[in-house]
C-alpha positions as CSV (number, residue, x, y, z in Angstrom):
1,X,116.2,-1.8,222.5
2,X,119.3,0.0,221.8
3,X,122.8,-2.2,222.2
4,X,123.6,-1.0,225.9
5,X,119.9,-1.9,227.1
6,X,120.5,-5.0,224.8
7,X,124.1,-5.8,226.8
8,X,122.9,-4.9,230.3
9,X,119.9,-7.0,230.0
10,X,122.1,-10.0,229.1
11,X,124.5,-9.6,232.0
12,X,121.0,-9.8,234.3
13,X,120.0,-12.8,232.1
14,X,122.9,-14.6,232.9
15,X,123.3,-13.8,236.4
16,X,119.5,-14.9,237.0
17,X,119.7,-18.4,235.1
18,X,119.1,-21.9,236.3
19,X,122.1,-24.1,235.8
20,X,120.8,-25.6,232.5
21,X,120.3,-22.4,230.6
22,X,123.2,-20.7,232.0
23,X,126.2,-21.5,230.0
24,X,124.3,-20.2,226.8
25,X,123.7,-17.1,228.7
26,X,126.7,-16.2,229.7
27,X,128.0,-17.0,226.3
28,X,125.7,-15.0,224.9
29,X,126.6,-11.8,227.5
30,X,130.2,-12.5,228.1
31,X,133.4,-12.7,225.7
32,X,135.3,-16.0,226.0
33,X,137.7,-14.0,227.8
34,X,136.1,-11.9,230.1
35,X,137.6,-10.7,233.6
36,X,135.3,-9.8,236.0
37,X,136.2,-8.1,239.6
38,X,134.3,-6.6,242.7
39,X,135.0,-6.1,246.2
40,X,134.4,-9.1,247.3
41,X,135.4,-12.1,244.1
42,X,136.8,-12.3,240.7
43,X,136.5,-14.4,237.7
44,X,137.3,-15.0,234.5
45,X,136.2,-17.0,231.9
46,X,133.0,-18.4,230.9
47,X,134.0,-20.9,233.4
48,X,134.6,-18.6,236.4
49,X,131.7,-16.5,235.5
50,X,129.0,-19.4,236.0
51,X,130.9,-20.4,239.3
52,X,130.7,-16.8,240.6
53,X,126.9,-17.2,239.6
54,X,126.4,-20.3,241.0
55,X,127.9,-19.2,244.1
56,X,125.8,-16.2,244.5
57,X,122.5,-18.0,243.5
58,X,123.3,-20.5,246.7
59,X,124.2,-17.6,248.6
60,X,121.2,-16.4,247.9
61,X,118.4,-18.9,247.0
62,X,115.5,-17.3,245.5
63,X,116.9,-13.7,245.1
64,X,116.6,-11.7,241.5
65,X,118.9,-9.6,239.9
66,X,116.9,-6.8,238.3
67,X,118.1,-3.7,235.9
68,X,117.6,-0.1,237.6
69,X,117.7,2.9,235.4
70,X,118.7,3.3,232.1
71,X,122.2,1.8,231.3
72,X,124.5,4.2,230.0
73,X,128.2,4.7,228.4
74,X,130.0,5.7,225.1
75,X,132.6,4.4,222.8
76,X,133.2,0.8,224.0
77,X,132.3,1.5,227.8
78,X,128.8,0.7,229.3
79,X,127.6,1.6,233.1
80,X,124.2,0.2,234.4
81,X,123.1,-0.4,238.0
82,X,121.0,-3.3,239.6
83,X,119.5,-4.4,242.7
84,X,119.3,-8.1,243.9
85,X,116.8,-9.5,246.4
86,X,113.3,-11.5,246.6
87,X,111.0,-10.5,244.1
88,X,108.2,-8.1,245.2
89,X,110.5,-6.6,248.3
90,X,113.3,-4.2,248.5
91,X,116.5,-5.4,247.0
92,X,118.9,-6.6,250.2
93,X,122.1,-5.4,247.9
94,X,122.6,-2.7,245.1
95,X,125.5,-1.9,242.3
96,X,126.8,-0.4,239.6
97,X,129.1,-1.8,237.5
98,X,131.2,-0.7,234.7
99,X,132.2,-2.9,231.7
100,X,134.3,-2.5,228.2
101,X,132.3,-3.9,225.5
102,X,134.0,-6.0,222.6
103,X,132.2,-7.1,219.7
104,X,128.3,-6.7,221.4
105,X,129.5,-8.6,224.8
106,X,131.5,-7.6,228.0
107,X,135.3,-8.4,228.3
108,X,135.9,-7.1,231.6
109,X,133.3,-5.7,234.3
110,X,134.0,-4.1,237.3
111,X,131.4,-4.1,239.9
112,X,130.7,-1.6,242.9
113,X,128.5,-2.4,245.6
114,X,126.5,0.5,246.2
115,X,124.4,-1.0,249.2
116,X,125.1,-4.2,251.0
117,X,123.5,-5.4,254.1
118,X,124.8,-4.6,258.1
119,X,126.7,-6.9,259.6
C-alpha cells in the first residue's frame, strides 16, 4: 500500500470507529493540530475531530464511510473521494476532499460534498 492509500485509508478508519477505538484512530490519521473544514462544520484538534465524528455517526447511525477510487496527490498534498451510506446500498452522500500531509498524517483537510441528499 503506498503512503497516500496508507493516509486515505486512515482518515476512513477514523471516521468509521466506535467511540472506544477512535481517539487512537484519529491520532494515528490526524496531526495534533489538524484543521479540518467543509460546507457544512469545522474542527480542529484531535478533540474537534472526534466530535465532528461523533456527530456524524449520530446523524447517521449505521452508515459507512468507504474509499472510492484511487487517492491521489504530490509533494505534501493528497486528494481521495468517498461515499457514506448503509452498507450494501448506494451511498446517500459523496466527497472529495483535499488534505496537506505532515509527517505521514493530515494537518488540514478540506472537504467537498460532491452529492448530498434533496431536501
Amino acid at each position: 500500500m503506498n503512503d497516500l492509500n496508507r493516509i486515505a485509508q486512515a482518515y476512513i478508519a477514523a471516521w468509521n470507529a466506535e467511540p472506544g477505538d477512535r481517539s487512537a484512530l484519529i491520532e494515528k490519521a490526524f496531526s495534533a493540530d489538524v484543521a479540518y473544514r467543509d460546507p457544512i462544520m469545522q474542527g480542529d484538534g484531535h478533540e474537534g475531530i472526534g466530535g465532528l465524528i461523533a456527530g456524524v455517526k449520530g446523524q447517521f447511525p449505521g452508515f459507512r464511510f468507504t474509499l472510492k477510487g484511487t487517492p491521489d496527490g504530490f509533494a505534501d498534498t493528497i486528494r481521495f473521494s468517498w461515499a457514506l451510506g448503509p452498507e450494501g446500498v448506494e451511498p446517500v452522500i459523496e466527497g472529495t476532499d483535499v488534505g496537506l500531509i505532515e509527517n505521514g498524517r493530515l494537518k488540514q483537510v478540506t472537504g467537498f460534498l460532491d452529492k448530498v441528499p434533496a431536501q
